[in-house]
C-alpha positions as a printed Julia matrix, in Angstrom:
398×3 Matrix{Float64}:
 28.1     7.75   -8.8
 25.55   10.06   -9.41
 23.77   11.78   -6.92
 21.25   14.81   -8.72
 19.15   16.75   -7.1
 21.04   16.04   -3.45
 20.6    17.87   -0.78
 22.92   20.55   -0.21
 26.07   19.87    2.28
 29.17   20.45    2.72
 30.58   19.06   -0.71
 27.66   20.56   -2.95
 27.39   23.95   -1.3
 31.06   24.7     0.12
 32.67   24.7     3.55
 31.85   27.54    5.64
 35.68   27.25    6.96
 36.86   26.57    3.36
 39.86   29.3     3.79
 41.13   27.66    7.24
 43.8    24.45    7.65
 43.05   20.48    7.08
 43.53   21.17   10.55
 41.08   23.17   11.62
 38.02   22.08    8.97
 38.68   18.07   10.63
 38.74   19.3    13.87
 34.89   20.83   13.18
 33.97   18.36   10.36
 33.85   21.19    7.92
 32.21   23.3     9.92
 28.64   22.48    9.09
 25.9    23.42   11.28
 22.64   21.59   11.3
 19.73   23.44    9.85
 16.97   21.8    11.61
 18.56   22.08   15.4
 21.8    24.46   15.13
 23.96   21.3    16.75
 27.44   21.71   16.38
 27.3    17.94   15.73
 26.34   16.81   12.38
 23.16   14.66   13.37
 22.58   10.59   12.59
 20.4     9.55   10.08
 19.65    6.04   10.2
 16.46    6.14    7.45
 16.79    3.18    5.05
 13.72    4.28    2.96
 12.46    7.68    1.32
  9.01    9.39    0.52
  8.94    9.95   -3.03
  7.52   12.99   -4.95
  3.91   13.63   -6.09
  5.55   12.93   -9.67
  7.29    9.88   -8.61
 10.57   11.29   -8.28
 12.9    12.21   -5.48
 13.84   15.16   -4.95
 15.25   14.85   -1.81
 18.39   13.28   -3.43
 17.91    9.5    -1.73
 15.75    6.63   -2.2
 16.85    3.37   -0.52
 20.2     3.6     2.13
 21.98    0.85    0.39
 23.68    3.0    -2.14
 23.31    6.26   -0.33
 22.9     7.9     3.22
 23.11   11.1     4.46
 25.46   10.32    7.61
 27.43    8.91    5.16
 28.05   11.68    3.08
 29.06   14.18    5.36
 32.18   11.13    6.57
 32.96   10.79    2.75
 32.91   15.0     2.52
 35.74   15.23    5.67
 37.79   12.55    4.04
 37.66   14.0     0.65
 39.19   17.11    2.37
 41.77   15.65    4.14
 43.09   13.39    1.0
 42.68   16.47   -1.43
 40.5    14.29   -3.38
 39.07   16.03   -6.37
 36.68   12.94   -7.07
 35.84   12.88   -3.67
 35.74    9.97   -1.25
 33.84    6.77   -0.61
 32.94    5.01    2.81
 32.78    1.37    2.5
 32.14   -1.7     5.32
 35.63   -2.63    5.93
 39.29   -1.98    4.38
 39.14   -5.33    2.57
 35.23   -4.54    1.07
 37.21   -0.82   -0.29
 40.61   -2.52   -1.46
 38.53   -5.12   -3.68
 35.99   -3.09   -4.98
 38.97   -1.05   -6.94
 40.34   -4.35   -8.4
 36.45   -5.88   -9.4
 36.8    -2.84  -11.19
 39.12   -3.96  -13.36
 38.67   -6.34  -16.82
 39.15   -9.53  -16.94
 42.69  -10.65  -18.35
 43.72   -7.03  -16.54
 47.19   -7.21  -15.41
 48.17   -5.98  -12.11
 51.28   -5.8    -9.84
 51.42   -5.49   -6.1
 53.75   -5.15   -3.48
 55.55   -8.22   -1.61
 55.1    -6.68    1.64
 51.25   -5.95    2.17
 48.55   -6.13    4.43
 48.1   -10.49    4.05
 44.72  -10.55    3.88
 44.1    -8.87    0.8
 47.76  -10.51   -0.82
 46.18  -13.5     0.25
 42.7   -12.05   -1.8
 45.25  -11.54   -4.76
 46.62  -15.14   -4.7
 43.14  -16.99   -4.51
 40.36  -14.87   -5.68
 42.07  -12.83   -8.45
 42.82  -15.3   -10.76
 39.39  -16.81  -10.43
 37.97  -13.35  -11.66
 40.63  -13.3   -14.65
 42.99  -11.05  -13.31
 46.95  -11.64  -13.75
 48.92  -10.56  -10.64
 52.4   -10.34  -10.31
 54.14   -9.64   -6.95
 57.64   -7.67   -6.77
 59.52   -5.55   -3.9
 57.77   -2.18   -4.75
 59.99   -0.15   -2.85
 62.66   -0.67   -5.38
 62.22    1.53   -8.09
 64.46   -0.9   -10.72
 61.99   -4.25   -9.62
 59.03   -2.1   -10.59
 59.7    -0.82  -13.71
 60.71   -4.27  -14.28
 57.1    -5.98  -12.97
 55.18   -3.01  -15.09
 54.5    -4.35  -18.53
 53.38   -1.53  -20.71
 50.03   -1.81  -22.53
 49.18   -4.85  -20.6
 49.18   -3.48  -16.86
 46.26   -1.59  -15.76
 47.2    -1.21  -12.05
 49.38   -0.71   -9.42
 48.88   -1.11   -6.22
 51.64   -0.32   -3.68
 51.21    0.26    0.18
 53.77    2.65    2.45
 54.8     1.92    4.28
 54.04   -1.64    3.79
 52.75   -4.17    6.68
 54.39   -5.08    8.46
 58.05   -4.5     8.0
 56.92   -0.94    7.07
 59.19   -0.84    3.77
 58.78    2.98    1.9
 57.8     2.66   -1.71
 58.01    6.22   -3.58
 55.29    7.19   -4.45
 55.64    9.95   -7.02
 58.49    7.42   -8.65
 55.68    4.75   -8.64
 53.03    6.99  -10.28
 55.67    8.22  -13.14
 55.9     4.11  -13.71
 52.62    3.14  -13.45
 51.13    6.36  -15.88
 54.01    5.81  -18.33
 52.95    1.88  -19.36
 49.2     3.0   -19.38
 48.24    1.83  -15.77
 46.86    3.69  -12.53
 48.45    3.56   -9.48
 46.67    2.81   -6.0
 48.05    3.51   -2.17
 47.33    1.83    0.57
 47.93    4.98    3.03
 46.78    2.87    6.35
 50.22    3.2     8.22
 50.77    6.92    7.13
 46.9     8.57    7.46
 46.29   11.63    5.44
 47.79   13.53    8.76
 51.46   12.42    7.11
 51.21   11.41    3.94
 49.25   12.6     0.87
 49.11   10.28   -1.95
 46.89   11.54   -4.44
 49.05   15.1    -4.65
 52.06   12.74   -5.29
 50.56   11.62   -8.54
 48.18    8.62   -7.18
 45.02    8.37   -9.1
 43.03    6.13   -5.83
 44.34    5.87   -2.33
 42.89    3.5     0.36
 42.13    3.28    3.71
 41.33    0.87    6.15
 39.38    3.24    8.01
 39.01    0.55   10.77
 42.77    1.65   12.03
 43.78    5.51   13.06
 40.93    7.36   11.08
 38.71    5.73   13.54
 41.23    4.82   16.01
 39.49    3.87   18.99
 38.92    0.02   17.91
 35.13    0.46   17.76
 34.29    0.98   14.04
 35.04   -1.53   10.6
 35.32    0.39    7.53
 36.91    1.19    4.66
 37.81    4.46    2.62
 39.23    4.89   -1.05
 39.25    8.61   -2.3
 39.98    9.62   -5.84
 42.03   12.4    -7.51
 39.63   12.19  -10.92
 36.25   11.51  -11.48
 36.5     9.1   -14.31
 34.62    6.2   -15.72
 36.64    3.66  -13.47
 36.0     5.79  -10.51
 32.43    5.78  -11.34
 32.52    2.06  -11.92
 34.1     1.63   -8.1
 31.12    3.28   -7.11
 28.58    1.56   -9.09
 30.13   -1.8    -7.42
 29.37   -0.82   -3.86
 25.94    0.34   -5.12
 25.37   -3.05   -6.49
 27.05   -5.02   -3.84
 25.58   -2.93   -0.85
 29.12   -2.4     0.55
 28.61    1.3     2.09
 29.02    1.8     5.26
 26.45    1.68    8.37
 25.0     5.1     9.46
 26.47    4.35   12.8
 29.5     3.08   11.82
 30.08    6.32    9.8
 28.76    9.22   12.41
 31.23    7.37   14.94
 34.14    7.64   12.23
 33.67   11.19   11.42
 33.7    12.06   15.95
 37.09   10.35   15.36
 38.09   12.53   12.5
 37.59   15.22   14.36
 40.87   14.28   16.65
 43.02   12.29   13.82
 45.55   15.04   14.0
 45.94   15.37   17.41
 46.05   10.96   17.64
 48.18   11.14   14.65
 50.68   13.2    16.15
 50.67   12.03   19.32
 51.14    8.1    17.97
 53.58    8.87   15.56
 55.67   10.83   18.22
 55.86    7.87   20.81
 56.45    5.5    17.53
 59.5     7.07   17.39
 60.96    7.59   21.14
 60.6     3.67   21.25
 62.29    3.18   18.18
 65.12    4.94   19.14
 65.51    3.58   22.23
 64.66    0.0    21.28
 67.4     0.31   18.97
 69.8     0.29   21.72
 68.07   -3.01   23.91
 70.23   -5.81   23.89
 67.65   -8.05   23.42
 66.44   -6.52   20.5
 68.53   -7.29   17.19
 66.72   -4.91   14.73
 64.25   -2.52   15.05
 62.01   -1.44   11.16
 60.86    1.89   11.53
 60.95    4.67    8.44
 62.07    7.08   10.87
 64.81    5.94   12.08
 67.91    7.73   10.33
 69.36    4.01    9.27
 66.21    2.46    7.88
 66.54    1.78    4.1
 63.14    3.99    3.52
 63.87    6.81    5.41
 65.29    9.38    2.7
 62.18    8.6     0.71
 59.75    9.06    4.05
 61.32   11.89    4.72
 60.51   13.21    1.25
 56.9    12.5     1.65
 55.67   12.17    5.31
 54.92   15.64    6.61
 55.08   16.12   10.4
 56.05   12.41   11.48
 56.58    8.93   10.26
 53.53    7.17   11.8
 52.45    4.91   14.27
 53.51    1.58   13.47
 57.03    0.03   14.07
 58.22   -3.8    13.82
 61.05   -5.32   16.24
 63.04   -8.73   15.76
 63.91  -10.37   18.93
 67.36  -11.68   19.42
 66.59  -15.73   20.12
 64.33  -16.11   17.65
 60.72  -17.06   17.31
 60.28  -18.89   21.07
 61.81  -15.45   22.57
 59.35  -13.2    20.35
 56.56  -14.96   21.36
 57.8   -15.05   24.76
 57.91  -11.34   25.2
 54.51  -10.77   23.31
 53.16  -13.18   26.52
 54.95  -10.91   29.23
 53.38   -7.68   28.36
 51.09   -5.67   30.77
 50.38   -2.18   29.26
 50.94   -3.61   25.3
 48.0    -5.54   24.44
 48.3    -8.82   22.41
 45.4    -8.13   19.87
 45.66   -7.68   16.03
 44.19   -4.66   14.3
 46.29   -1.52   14.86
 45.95    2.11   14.88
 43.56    2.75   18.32
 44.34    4.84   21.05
 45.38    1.77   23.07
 49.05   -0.04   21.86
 49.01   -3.5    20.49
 51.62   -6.14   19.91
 51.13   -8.58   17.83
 53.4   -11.8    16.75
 52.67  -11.9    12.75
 53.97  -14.85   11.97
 51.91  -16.67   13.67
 49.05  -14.79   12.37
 50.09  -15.36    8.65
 51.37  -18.5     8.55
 53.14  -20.16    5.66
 54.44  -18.09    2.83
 54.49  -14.93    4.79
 57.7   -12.2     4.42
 57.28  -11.7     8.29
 60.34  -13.23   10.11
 59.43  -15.57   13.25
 61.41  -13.35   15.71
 59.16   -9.98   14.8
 56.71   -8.54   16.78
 54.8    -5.39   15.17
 53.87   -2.9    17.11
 50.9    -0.36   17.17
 51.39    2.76   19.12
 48.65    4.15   21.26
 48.46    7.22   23.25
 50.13    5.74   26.24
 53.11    7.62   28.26
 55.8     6.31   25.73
 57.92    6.34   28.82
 54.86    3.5    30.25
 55.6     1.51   27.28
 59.19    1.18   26.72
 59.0     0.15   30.47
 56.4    -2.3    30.34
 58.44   -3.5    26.81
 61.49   -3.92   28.5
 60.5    -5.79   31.46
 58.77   -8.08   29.27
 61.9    -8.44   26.94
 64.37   -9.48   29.97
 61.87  -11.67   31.14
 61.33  -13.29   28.3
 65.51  -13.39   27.65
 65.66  -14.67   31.44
């Protein structure tokens, strides 16, 4: 998308803190210092319309705020940082509004396999709307390598979508192994990084060309924003037509929406950590509840994904984990009902814990067993929840 004569920020005229961590440049949103008032605080700019030039141009770098705004920007230049994105980023008004946007970017009689185990809403997207806009999709088990080659068809496929670790039985699909398939028969490959974050997992240095994010979940994290994020490792002419559709379609982000994203970006490490490091102290000691007969979590030493995870998740395994209930689906929903400091809710990634019964949400035709329960992490005492999760599970079994 082009943007001459912009303003200069912090992706036209460099970070101040350029040499320092991912860390550190979140943690001050690159560092930038307003010009007009020194704030430490990049400011809001809410503006939908833009004086023009004597000669009728704009020099200023924006015209109307429904392909561009300022607030925007300096969200899309954090995130861009964070993913390593040599394209940059791109803010958009919900997960779903970023996730579709890449595949309206396709052709019509494009081919184009996804993963089994996804976030429903847009496999549900897949099933109904794709055909209707010509596009062929195939679903296979992504995180085996052999069913993927085997969905690919060479000359024919021209994407691949995968998510890792996949809602919401969090199943680990390699990414690097998915990216040597997907380039090798002619195709890109796209990651939907929700459950990981760029805090543990990196897709576009593991050969992605386009990861997504709903930015809704732990980018924001505090269950006051929608929004959606898909950063780029190359500027091409399909990355350029992604951002010619949310011109056209007016699917950027709010001004708002965006400055209250990039105070939460500011924290995603610490949130990150902190989540992912209670994720696993309840896995491991849910593993041992009688009343639980399975607990699907990548970092867990027994989970089928965890060698690959552990190849590439830096510094934790995120924040969502999955249980299956011994007695089934009545017992599941039992114990959802019981809960005190858990909060039944969907959505996931806040600073508050949610548990959620998926079946229920998904209905027919979804992968999600009737006796899980998927479970967001919050910032809670982990010691607070496993408490509040047990007493619910023996009442529940009672």
């Amino acid at each position: 998308m082009s943007r001459t004569n912009a303003p200069a920020g912090p992706e036209d005229a460099g970070e101040p803190i350029a040499a320092f961590s991912r860390r550190s440049r979140a943690a001050q949103a690159l560092g930038r210092i307003d010009p007009v008032t020194r704030g430490v605080v990049p400011p809001l700019h809410v503006a939908t319309t833009f004086i023009r030039d004597p000669d009728n141009a704009y020099s200023s770098g924006f015209s109307y705020a429904r392909p561009d705004n300022a607030t925007v920007r300096e969200a899309e230049a954090v995130l861009a940082m964070l993913e390593e994105a040599g394209a940059g980023a791109l803010l958009f008004g919900s997960g779903m509004a970023a996730a579709t946007a890449v595949f309206g970017a396709l052709e019509p009689g494009d081919h184009v396999v996804a993963p089994n185990v996804m976030y429903w809403a847009l496999k549900r997207w897949l099933r109904e709307e794709g055909p209707r806009r010509g596009l062929a999709v195939d679903f296979t088990d992504a995180e085996d390598p052999g069913r993927l080659r085997a969905a690919v068809q060479p000359g024919r496929t021209k994407l691949v979508w995968i998510e890792t670790p996949g809602n919401p039985l969090w199943t680990v699909t390699d990414i690097a192994g998915a990216a040597e398939i997907a380039h090798a028969a002619g195709a890109r490959l796209a990651v939907d990084s929700t459950a990981a974050s760029p805090v543990h997992t990196r897709p576009l240095a593991l050969g992605a060309d386009i990861v997504m994010h709903s930015g809704t979940k732990i980018l924001n994290g505090h269950s006051d924003v929608v929004a959606g994020v898909l950063a780029a490792r190359e500027a091409d002419a399909f990355w350029a037509r992604v951002g010619a559709i949310r011109a056209s379609g007016g699917a950027i982000l709010g001004p708002f929406e965006a400055y209250l994203l990039m105070r939460s970006l500011r924290t995603l490490h610490l949130r990150a950590e902190r989540q992912a490091a209670g994720a696993l102290a309840l896995a491991t000691r849910l593993g041992a509840h009688p009343h639980v007969a399975r607990v699907l979590y990548p970092g867990l030493p027994d989970d089928p994904g965890h060698a690959v995870a552990a190849r590439q998740m830096e510094g934790g395994f995120g924040y969502m984990l999955s249980i299956r209930v011994r007695g089934g689906e009545g017992a599941a929903i039992a114990t959802a009902a019981r809960v005190a400091l858990w909060k039944r809710a969907t959505s996931l990634g806040g600073v508050e814990s949610l548990i959620e019964h998926r079946a229920s949400v998904e209905g027919p035709g979804t992968p999600c067993p009737p006796d899980l329960l998927r479970l967001s992490t919050g910032i809670e005492d982990p010691d607070d929840l496993f408490a509040d999760l047990d007493a619910a599970l023996r009442a529940a079994h009672g």
